[in-house]
C-alpha positions as a LaTeX table, in Angstrom:
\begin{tabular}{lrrr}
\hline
Residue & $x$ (\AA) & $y$ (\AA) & $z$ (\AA) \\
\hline
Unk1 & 284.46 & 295.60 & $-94.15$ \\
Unk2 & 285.58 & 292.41 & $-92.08$ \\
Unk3 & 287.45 & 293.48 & $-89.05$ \\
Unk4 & 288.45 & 290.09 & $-87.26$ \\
Unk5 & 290.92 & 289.87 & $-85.04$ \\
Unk6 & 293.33 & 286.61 & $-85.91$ \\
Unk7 & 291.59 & 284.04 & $-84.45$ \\
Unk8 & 288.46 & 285.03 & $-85.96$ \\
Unk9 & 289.70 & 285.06 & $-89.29$ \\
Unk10 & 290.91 & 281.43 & $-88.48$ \\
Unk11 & 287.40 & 280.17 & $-87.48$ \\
Unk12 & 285.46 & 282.31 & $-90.29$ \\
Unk13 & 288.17 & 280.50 & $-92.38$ \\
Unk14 & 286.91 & 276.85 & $-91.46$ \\
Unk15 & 283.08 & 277.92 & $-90.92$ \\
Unk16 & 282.80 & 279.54 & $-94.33$ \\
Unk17 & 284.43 & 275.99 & $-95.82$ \\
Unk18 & 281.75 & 274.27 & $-93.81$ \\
Unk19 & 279.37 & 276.23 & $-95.16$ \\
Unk20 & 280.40 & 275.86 & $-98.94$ \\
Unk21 & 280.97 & 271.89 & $-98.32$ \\
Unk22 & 277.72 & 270.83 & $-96.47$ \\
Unk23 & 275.66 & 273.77 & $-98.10$ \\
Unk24 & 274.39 & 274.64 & $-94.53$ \\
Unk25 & 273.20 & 277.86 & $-94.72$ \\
Unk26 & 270.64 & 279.27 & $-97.84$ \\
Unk27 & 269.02 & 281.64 & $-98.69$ \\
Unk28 & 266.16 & 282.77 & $-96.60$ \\
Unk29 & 267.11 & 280.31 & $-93.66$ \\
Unk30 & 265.58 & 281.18 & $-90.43$ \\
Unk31 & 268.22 & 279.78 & $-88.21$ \\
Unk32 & 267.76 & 278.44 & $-84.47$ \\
Unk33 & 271.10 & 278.30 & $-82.75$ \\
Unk34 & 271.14 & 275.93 & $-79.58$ \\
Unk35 & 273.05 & 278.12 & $-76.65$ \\
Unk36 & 274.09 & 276.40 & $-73.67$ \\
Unk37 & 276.24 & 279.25 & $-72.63$ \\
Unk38 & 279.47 & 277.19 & $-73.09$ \\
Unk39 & 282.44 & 278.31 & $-75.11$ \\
Unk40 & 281.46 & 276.47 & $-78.38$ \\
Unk41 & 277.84 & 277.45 & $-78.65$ \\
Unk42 & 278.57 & 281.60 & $-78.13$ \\
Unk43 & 281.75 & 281.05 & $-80.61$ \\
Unk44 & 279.08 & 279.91 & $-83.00$ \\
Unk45 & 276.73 & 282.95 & $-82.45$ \\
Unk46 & 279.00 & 285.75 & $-81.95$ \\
Unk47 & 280.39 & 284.42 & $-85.56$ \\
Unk48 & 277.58 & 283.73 & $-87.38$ \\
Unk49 & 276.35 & 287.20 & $-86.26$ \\
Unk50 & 279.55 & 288.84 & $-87.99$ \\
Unk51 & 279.11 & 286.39 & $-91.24$ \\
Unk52 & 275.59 & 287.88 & $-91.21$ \\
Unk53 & 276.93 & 290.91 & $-92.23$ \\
Unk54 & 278.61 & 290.26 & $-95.04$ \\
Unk55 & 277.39 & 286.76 & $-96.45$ \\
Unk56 & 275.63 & 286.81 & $-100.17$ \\
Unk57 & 272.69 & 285.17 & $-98.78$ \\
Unk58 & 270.26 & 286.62 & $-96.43$ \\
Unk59 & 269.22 & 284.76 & $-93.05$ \\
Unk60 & 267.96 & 285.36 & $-89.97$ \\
Unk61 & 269.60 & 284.24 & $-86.93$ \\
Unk62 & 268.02 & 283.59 & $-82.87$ \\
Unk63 & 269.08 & 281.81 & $-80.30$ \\
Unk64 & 267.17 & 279.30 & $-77.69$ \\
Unk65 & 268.24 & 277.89 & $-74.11$ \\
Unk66 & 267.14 & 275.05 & $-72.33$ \\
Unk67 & 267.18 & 274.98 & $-68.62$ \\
Unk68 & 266.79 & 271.52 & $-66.62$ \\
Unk69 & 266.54 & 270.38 & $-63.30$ \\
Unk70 & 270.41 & 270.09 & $-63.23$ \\
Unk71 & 272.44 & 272.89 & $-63.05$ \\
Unk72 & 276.15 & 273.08 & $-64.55$ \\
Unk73 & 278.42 & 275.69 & $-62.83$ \\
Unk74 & 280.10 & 276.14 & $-65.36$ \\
Unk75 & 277.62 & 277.85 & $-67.67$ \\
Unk76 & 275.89 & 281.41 & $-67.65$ \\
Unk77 & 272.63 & 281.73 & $-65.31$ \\
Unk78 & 269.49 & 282.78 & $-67.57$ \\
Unk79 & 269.84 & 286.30 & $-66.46$ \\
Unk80 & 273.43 & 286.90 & $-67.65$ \\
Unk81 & 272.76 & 284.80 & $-70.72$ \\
Unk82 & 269.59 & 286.76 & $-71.34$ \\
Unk83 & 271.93 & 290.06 & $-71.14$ \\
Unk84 & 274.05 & 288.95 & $-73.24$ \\
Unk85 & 272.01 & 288.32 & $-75.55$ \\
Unk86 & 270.55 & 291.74 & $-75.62$ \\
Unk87 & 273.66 & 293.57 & $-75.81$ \\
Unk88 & 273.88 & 291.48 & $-79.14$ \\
Unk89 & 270.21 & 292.00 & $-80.38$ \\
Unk90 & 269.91 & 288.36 & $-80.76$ \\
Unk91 & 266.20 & 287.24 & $-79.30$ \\
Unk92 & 266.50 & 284.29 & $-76.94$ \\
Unk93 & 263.57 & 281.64 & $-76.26$ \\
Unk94 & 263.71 & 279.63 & $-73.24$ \\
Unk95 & 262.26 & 276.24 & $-72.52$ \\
Unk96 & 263.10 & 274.00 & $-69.64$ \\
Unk97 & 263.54 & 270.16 & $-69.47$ \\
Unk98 & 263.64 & 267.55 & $-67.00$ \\
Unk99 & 266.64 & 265.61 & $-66.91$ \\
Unk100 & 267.23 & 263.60 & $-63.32$ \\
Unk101 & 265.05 & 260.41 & $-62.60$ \\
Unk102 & 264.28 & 259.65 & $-59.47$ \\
Unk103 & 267.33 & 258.90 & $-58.04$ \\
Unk104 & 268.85 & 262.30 & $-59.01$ \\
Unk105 & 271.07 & 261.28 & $-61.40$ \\
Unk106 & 271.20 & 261.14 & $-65.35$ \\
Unk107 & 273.64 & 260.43 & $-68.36$ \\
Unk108 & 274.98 & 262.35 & $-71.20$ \\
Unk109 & 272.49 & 260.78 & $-73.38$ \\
Unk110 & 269.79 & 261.31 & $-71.86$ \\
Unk111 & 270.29 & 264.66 & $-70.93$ \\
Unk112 & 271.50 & 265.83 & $-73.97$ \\
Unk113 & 268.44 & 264.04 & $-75.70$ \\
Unk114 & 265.78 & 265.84 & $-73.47$ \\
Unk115 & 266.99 & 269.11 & $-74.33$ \\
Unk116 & 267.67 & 268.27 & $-78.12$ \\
Unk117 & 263.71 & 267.23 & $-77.96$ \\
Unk118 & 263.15 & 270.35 & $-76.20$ \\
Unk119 & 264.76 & 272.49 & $-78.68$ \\
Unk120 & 262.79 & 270.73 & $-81.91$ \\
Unk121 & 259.76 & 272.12 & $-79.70$ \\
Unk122 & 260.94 & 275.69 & $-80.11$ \\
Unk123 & 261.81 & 275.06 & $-83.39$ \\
Unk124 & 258.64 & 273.79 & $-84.75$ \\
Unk125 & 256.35 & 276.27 & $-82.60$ \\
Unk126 & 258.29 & 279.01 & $-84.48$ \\
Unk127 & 258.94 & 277.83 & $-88.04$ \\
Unk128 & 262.41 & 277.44 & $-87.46$ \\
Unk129 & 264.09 & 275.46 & $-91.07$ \\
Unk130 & 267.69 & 275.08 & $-89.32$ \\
Unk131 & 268.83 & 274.27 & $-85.98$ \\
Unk132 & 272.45 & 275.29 & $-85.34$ \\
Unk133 & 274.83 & 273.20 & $-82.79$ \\
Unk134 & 278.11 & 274.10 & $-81.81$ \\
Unk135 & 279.81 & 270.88 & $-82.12$ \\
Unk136 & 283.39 & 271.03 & $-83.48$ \\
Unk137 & 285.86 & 268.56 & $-84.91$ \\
Unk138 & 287.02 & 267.58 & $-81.85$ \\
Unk139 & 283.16 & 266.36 & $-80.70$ \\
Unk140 & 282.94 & 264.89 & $-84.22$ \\
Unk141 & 286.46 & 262.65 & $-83.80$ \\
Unk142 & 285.23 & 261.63 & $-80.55$ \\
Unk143 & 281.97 & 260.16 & $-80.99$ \\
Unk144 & 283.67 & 257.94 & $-84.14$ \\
Unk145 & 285.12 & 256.50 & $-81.53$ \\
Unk146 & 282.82 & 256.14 & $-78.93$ \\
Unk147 & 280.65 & 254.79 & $-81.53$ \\
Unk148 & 282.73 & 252.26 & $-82.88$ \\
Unk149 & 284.57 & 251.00 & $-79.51$ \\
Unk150 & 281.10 & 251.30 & $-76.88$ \\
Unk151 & 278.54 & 250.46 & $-79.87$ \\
Unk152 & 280.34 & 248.41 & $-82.29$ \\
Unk153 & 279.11 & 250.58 & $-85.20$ \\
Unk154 & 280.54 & 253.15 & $-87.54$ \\
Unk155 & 278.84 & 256.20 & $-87.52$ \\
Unk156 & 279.33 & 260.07 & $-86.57$ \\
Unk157 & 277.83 & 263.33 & $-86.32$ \\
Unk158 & 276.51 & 264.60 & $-89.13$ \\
Unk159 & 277.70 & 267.92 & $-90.12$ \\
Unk160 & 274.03 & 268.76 & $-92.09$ \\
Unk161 & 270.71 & 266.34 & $-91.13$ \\
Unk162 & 267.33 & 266.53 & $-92.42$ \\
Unk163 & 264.94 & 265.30 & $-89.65$ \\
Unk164 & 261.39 & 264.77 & $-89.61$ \\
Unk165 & 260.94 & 264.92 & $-93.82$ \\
Unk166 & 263.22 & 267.61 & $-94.15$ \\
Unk167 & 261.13 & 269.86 & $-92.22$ \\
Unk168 & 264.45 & 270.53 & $-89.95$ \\
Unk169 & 267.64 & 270.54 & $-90.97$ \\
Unk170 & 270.10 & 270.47 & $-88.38$ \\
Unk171 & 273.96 & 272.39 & $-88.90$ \\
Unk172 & 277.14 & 272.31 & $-87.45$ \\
Unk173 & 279.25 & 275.60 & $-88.48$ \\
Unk174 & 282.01 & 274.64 & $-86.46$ \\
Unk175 & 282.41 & 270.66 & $-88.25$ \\
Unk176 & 286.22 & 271.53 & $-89.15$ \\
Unk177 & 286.95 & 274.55 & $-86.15$ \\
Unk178 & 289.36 & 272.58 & $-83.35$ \\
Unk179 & 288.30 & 273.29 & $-79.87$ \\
Unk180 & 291.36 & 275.08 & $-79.29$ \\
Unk181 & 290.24 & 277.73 & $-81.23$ \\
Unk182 & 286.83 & 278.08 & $-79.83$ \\
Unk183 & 288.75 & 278.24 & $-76.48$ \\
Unk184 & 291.14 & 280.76 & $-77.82$ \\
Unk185 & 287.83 & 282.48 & $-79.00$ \\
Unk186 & 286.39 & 282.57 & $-75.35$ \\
Unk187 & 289.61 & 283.72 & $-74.00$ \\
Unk188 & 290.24 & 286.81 & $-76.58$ \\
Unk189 & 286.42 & 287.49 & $-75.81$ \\
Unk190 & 285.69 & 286.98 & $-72.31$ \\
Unk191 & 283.34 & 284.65 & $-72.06$ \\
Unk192 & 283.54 & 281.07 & $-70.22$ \\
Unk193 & 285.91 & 278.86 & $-71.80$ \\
Unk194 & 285.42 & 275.45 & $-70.00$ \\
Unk195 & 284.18 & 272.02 & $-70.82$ \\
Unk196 & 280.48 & 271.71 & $-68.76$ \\
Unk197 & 281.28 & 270.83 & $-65.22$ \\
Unk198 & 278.42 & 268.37 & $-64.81$ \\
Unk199 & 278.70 & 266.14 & $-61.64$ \\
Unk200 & 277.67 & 263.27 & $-64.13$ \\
Unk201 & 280.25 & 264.21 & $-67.17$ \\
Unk202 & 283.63 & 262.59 & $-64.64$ \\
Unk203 & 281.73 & 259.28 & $-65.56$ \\
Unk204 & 281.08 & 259.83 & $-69.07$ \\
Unk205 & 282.38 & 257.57 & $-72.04$ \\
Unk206 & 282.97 & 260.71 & $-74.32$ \\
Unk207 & 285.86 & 262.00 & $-71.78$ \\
Unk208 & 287.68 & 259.00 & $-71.97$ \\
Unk209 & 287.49 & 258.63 & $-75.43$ \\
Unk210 & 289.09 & 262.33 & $-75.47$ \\
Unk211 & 291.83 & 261.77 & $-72.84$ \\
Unk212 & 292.47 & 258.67 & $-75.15$ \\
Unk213 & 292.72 & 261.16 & $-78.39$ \\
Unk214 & 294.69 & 263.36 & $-76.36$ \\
Unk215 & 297.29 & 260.95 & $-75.58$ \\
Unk216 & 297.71 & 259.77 & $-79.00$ \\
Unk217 & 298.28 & 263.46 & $-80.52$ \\
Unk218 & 301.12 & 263.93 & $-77.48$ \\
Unk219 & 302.77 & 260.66 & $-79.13$ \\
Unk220 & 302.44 & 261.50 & $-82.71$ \\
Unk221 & 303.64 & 264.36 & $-82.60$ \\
Unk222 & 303.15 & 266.38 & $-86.66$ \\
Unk223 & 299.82 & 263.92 & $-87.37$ \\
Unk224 & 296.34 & 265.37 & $-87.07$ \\
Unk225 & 294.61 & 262.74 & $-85.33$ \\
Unk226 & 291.60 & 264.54 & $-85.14$ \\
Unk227 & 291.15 & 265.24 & $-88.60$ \\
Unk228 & 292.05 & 261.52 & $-89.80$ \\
Unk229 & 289.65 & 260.47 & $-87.99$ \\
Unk230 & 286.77 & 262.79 & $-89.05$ \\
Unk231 & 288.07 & 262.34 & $-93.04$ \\
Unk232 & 287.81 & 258.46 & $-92.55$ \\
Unk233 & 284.01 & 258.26 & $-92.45$ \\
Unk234 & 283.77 & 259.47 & $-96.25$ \\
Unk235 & 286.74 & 257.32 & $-96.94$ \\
Unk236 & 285.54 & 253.78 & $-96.03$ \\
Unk237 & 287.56 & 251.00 & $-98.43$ \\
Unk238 & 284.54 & 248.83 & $-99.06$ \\
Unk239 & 286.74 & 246.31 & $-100.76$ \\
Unk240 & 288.40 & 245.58 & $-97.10$ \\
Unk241 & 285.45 & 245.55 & $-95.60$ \\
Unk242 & 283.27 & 242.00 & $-95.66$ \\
Unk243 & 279.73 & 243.20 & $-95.95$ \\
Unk244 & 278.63 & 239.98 & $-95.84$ \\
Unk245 & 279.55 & 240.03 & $-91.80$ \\
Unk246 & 275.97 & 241.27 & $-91.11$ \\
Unk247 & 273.93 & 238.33 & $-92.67$ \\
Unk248 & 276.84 & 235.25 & $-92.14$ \\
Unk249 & 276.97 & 236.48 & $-88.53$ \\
Unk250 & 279.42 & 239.00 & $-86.16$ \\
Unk251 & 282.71 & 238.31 & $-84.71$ \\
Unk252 & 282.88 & 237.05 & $-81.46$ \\
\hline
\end{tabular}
């Protein structure tokens, strides 16, 4: 029997749409879910570990952490996590990446990138077929944007992507969950319910962008910003778009 409190049943609600839309999880899946210790990544695990129980298809579900040379304050210490962890019978593998150059300093995207390579390593070592992230809709709406207005490009994050000939397939759950509810989530369950506190992330495009989405949603008060944004990448009007831009040449 289900027993989920309210704002469980909201987020099983939206994952189990995910999971019907994007087909992300099958049958027999041996599932890799990236941890950083944050609020979205443990929302992700503590619900796929209750779907688990009930889902029509069997799978098998483990976590992995990647330390680095950087540490966030805001995120459980590998003891705690590793505790954690336990208490849920979920089997942990740790791997550690570098992420500062010389100068002691990195980016988003190149941290985030060094771990991400980090984690295909545990994922290929172990015969992992899915890696699981806990980006939400509100990740997905943002990097639209920072795509479009810092890379003049439209693209997004895929909510299902077969890498390296469909040998991995990497899944996002938590595509249509808001990250008010995976904050709710954290709150109702304890756990920390921050955004990383990374020296480096004050600089970062990506919070910009989301103070800018912010603002917009306090203005329009009734219109899901967010979710506009996400629908729009499977509702591009070719017929307004000149596709002949790339080979006649770009605006200036």
């Amino acid at each position: 029997m289900r027993d989920l409190t309210a704002t469980e049943a909201r987020i099983n609600s939206k994952i189990g749409k995910a999971i019907n839309d994007y087909n992300l999880i099958e049958d027999g899946d041996n599932i890799l879910i990236a941890v950083s210790g944050g609020k979205d990544s443990f929302a992700l695990l503590y619900m796929l570990k209750k779907i688990q129980t009930w889902a029509p298809v069997k799978f098998s579900i483990h976590a992995a952490h990647i330390t680095t040379d950087l540490e966030c304050s805001g995120h459980f210490r590998r003891k705690e996590l590793e505790q954690v962890l336990q208490d849920m019978g979920v089997r942990c593998f740790f791997s550690h990446a570098d992420v500062l150059d010389e100068e002691r300093k990195t980016s988003c995207f190149w941290c985030s990138w060094t771990k991400r390579k980090a984690l295909f390593g545990i994922a290929k070592e172990n015969f992992f077929n899915k890696l699981a992230f806990g980006h939400h809709k509100d990740d997905i709406a943002q990097t639209v944007l920072l795509n479009l207005f810092f890379k003049g490009e439209i693209s997004a994050i895929n909510p299902r992507q077969e890498l390296f000939g469909e040998k991995l397939t990497l899944i996002r759950p938590l595509c249509y969950v808001e990250e008010e509810l995976t904050a709710a989530y954290a709150k109702e369950k304890g756990f920390y319910s921050g955004s990383c506190s990374c020296q480096f992330g004050e600089l970062s495009k990506r919070k910009l962008v989301k103070e800018i989405i912010s603002e917009i949603e306090e203005k329009t008060q009734g219109i899901n910003i967010k979710t506009n944004i996400f629908n729009a990448i499977s509702r591009i009007k070719e017929e307004y778009i000149d596709l002949k831009m790339e080979k006649t040449g770009k605006l200036k």
